[in-house]
C-alpha positions as CSV (number, residue, x, y, z in Angstrom):
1,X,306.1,199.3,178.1
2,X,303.1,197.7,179.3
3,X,305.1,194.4,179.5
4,X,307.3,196.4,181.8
5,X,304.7,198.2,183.8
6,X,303.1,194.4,184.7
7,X,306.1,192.7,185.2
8,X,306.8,195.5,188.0
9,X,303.2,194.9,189.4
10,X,302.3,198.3,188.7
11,X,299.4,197.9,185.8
12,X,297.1,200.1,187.6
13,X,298.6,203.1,187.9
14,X,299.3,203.3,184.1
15,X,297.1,204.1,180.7
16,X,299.2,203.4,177.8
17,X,298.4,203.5,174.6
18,X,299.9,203.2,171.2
19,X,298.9,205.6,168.5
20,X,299.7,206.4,164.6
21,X,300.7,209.7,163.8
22,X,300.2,209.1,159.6
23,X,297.4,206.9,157.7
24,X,299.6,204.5,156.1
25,X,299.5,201.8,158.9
26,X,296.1,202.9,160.4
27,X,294.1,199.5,160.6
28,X,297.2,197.2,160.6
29,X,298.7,195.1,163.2
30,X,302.8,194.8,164.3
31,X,304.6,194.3,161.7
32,X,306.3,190.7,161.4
33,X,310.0,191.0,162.6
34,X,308.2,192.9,165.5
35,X,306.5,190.1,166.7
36,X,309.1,187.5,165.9
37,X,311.6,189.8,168.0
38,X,308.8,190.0,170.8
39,X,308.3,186.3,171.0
40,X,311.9,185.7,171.3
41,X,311.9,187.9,174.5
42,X,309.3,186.3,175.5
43,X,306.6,189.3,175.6
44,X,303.1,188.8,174.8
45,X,302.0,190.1,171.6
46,X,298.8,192.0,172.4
47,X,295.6,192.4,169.8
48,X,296.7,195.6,168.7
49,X,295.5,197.5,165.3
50,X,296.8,201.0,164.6
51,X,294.8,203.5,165.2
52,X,295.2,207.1,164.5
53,X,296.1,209.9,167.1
54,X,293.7,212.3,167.8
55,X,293.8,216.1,169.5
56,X,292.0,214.8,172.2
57,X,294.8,212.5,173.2
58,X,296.7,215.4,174.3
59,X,294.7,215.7,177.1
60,X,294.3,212.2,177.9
61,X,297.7,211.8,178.5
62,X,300.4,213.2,180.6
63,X,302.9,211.8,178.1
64,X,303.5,211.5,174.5
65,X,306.0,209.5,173.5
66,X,307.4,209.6,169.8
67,X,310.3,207.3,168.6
68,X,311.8,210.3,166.0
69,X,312.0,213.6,164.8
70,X,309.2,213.1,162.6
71,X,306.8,211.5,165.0
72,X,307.5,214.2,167.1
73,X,306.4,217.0,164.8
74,X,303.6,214.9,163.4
75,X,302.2,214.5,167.4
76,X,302.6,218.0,167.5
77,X,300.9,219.1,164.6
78,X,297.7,216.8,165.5
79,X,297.7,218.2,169.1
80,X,297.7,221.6,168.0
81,X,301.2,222.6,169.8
82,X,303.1,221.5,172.6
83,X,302.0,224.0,175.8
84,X,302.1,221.6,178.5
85,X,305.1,220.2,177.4
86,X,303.8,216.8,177.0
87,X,305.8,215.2,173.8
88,X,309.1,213.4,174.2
89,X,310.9,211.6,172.2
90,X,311.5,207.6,173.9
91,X,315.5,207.8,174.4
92,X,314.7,211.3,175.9
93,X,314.7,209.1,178.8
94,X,318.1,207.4,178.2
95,X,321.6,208.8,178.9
96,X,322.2,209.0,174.8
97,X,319.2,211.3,174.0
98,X,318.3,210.8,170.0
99,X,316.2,208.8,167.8
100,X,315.1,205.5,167.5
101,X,315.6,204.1,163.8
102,X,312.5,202.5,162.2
103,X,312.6,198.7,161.4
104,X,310.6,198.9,158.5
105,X,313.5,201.0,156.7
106,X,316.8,198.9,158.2
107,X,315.1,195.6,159.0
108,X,317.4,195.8,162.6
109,X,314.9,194.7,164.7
110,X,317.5,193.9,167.6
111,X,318.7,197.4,167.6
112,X,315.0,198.8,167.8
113,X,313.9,196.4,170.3
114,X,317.3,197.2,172.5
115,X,316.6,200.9,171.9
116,X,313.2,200.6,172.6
117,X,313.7,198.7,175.8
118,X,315.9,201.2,177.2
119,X,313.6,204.0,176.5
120,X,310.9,202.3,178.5
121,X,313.1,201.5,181.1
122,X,314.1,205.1,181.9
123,X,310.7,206.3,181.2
124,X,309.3,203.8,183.8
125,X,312.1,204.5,186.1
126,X,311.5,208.5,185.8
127,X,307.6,207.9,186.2
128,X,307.9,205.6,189.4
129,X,310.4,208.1,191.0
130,X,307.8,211.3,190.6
131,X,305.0,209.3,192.2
């Protein structure tokens, strides 16, 4: 996403952040066939270690993106509900609604990164057409 947001010149307007929503990652960086599939698309692979969401982040942010089912309830359970109707799921944003299937589990990276890609597309599209 923030690859995105900079190649359409529009870093400023935009906070984005990446956050766990479980400990077993929390202090890691991307995992390998993330960053191989990054570098063949030519993105920058940022300094990134996972951190863990907090209920604070709910108000820091005017969305919260999860890429499953599970994220979702997970983001929801640490923000202590849902009121302002905040938490999405990334193809939410996509004409095929759904979730995106982890990496770690089918080692598909292409599909991720294709599914991914199109989630941040729409989202980007949706959030520069409401401003």
């Amino acid at each position: 996403m923030k690859h995105l947001v900079k190649k359409a010149g529009r870093e400023g307007e935009f906070r984005i952040d990446s956050k766990a929503t479980s400990t077993e990652e929390l202090g890691n960086g991307p995992h390998p066939g993330t960053v191989r599939k990054l570098c063949q698309q030519g993105i920058p692979v940022l300094q990134h270690r996972a951190s863990k969401m907090e209920r604070r982040d709910y108000e820091a942010y005017d969305y919260i993106i999860g890429m499953d089912s599970q994220n979702a309830r997970n983001i929801e359970r640490i923000a202590g509900g849902d009121s302002q109707h905040k938490i999405h799921l990334l193809l939410d944003f996509t004409s095929r609604p759904g979730e995106i299937a982890d990496p770690w589990y089918t080692h598909n990276f292409d599909e991720t990164y294709n599914d991914i890609l199109e989630g941040c597309k729409g989202l980007l599209q949706k959030l520069t057409n409401d401003s």
